[in-house]
N, C-alpha and C positions, 0 to 999 in steps of 0.2 A: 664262873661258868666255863666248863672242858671247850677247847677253841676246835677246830674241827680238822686246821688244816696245821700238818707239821711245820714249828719253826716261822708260824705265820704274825706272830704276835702273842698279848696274852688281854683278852677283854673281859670286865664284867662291867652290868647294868649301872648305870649311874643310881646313886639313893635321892631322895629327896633332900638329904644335907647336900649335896653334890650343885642339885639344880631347885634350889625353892622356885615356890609359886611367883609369878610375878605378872601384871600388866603394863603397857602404858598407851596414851593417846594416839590416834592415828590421825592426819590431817592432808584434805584435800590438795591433789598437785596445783587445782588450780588457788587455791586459797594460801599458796605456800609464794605464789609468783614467780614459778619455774617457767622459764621460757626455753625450748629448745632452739638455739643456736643454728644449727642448720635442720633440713631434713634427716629425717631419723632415717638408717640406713639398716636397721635388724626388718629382718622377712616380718615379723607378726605387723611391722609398721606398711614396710613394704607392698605385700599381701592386700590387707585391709586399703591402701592407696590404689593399688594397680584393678581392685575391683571396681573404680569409679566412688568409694563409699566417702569419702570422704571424711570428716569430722563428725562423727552422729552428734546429734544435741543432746546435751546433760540430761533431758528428761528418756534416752533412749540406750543412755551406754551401759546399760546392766551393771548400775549401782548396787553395790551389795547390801543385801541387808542387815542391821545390825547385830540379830541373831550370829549371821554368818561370817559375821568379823569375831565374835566373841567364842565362836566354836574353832576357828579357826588360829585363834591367839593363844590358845589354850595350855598350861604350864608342859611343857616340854622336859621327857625323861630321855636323856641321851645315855654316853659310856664314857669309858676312858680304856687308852690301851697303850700297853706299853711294849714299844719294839726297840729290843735292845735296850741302849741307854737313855733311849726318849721314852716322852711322853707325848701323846695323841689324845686329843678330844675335841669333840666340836662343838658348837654355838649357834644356833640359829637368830637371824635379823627379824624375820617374820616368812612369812608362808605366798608364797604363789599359787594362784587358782588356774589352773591348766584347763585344758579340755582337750578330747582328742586330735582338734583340726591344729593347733599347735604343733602335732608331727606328723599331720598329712592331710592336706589338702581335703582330699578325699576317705577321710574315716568318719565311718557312721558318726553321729553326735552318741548313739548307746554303745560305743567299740569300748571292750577291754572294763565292762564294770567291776571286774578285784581292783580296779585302779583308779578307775572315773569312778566313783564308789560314795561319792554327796552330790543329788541330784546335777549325774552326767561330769561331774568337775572331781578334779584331783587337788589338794589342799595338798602343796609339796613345799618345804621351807626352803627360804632363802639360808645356806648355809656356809657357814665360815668353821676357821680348825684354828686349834691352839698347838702350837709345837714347844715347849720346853726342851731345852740342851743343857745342861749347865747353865750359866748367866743369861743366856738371852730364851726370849720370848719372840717365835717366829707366829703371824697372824696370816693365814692363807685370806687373802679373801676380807672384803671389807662392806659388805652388805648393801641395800638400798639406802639405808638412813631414814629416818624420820618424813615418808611420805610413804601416798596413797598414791599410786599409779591404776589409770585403765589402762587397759590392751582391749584390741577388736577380740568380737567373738562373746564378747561377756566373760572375760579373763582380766587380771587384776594383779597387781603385787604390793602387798602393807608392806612396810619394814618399822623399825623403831627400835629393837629389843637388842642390839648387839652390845653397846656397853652393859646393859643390865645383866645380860648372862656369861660377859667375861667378868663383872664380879661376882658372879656365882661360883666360877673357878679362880676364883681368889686372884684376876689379874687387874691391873690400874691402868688407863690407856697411857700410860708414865711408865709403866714397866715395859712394855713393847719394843723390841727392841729392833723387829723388820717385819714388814708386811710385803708378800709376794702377792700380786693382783695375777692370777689366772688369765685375765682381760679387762679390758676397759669400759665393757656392758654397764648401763647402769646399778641395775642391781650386786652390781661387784666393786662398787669405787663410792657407796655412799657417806660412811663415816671419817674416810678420809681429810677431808678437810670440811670446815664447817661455814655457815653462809658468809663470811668476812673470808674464804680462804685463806682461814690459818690450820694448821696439821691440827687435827684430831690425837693424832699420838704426836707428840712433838718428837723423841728423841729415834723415832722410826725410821730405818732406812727402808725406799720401796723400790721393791725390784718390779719390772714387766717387760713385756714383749718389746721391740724397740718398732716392730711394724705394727703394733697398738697404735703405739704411740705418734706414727705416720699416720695413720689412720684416724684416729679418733680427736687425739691435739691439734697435729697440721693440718688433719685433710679432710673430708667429708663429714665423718661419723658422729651421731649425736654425743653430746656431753655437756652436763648442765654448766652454768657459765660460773657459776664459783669452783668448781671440778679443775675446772682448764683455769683458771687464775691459778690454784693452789699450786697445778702439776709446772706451771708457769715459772711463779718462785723458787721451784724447787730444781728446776733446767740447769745447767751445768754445775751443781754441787754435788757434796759425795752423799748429798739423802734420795740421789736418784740415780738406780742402776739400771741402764737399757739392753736385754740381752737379744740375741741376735743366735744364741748356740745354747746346746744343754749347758747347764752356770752349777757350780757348788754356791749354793747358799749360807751352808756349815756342814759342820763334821756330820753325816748322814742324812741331809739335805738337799737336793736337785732339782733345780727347774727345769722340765722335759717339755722340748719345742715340741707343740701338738697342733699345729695352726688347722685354720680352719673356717671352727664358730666364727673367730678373730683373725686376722691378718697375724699376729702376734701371740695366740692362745698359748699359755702356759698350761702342764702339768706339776704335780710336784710329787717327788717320788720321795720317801722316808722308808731309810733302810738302815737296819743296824742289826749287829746278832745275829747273821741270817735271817732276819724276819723283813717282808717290805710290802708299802702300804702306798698306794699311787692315790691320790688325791686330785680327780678327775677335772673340779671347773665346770666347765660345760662339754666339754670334750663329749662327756655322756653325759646330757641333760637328763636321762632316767631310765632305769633297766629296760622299759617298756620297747626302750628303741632296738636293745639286746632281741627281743621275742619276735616283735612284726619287720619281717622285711616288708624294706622300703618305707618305714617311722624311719622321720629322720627329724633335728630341731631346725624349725619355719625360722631360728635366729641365727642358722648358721651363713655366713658369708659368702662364705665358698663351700658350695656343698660337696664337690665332688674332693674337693683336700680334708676335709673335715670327715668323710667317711674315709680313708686311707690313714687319719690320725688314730680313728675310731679304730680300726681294725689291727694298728699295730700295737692299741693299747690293749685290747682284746687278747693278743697272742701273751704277752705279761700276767691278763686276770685269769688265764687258763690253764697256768702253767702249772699249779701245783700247790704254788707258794706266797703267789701275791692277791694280798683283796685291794681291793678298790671301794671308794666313795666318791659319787658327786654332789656338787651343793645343791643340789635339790632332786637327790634319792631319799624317796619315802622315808620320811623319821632318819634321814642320813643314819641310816642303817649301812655298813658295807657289808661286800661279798664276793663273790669268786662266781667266775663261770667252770659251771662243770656239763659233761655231755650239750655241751651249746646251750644250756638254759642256766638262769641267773640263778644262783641261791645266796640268799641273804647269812652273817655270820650271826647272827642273832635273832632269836625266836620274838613272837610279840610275846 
């Protein structure tokens, strides 16, 4: 497929040898015996506390139905693209149920149906990238893992699928050779280590923010207790890099300070060729926020550094040259802003 923007990369559709069909089980957070460690410190936790609402009871948290888990799990057609001498593609963990109030307070529950588009909800995946260079295997992004989160509001995140679908792109969590965490959200740090906190990718170097890592290890912010053992073990060895400034990762690789969402939010920028490809995070939790002033994401930290990160990544996806994805952009589809509105580089 003809790419649209000069010099921008080169993408076609994934085939179904690419990404076969696949399932697997999903299981309740509280049936897993995750405790959150401190108070949860993202807005959706936030929000739903400072309304008085407390914990709603199990029979009132807008349990999904299993229809809507099975629609929602559904085999996944991605791309591949190749910029320069790399290779780009992504992997989805599982899917995120949004709803409007997610990015504003005050939006209708019917705002924005091209988007809220399954009774009032957005089915948006949880998404990670696959970087090939030569020898190594760089992993953006490390998914929820194997659980079933609610969020207030009747919003939700499955994960489970992220080994599955890196051997769909023929990769071993043995082959892995760095993983860049974005942030330290949950939904971004779940495969990482697994319930005994030992690495999920063993021979993985992981890079992140190093005011994440104030944040979320040292200091307030939620993080499940195997998470913070794993990140624990790994505290002054060379399988832990804490950045503080934009970092080369490898030859066409950068992690771009975007703080924000996160005390520490990374971007990561992939450029070779002239071609370059910002790999957003949460930075932009989803075009939607590009369209309505004042959408902004209920999980960002600091809201007012988080649109300032927004807007300087904005001036990059405008420019001509560069597209963008975030981990949960509709079907992580990327795109490029043109005349201030989003366009996606691939058609459904």
């Amino acid at each position: 497929m003809a790419f649209p923007l000069a010099g921008a990369g080169s993408l076609r559709p994934a085939t179904d040898q690419d990404h076969p069909a696949s399932s697997a089980g999903v299981r309740d957070q509280g049936c897993a015996g995750r405790r959150p460690r401190r108070r949860p410190d993202s807005c959706r936790a936030r929000r739903h506390q400072a309304a008085g609402a407390g914990h709603a009871p199990r029979e009132h948290r807008g349990r999904p139905q299993q229809s809507h888990l099975r629609a929602g799990m559904h085999a996944w057609q991605g791309w591949r693209m190749r910029v320069g001498e790399l290779e780009l593609c992504p992997v989805s963990d599982g899917s995120f149920v949004a709803r409007p109030r997610y990015f504003d307070d005050d939006a209708h529950p019917g705002a924005r149906p091209d988007v809220f588009d399954r009774d009032g909800a957005a089915w948006l995946p949880i998404g990670c990238f696959v970087i090939r260079i030569g020898d190594r295997v760089i992993l953006v992004d490390a998914g929820l893992g194997p659980e079933l989160q609610y969020l207030p509001d009747d919003m939700y995140l499955v994960g489970g699928q992220l080994l599955t679908g890196l051997r769909a792109v023929d990769v071993s969590p043995g082959e892995v050779s760095d993983i860049v965490c974005t942030h330290l959200h949950t939904d971004h740090v779940g495969w990482l280590f697994d319930q005994h906190a030992d690495p999920v990718f063993a021979a993985a170097t992981i890079w992140l923010g190093a005011k994440d890592w104030d944040h979320f290890v040292d200091g307030p912010g939620e993080m499940a207790a195997h998470i913070e053992a794993g990140f624990r073990r790994c505290a002054g060895t060379p399988r832990l890099r804490l950045l503080n400034q934009d970092t080369p990762v490898a030859e066409g690789v950068t992690a771009v300070m975007t703080p924000g969402h996160t005390p520490g939010h990374l971007s990561v920028m992939v450029e070779s060729g002239g071609s370059r490809v910002l790999l957003l995070g949460d930075a932009i939790t989803c075009p939607v926020q590009l369209e309505e002033p004042g959408w902004h994401s209920l999980g960002d930290i600091d809201p007012v550094l988080a649109e300032r990160s927004r807007q300087r990544l904005c001036l990059w996806l405008a420019d001509g040259r560069t597209i963008g994805v975030g981990a949960h952009f509709p079907e992580l589809r990327p795109g490029h802003l043109a005349t201030a509105e989003w366009q996606p580089v691939l058609s459904r």
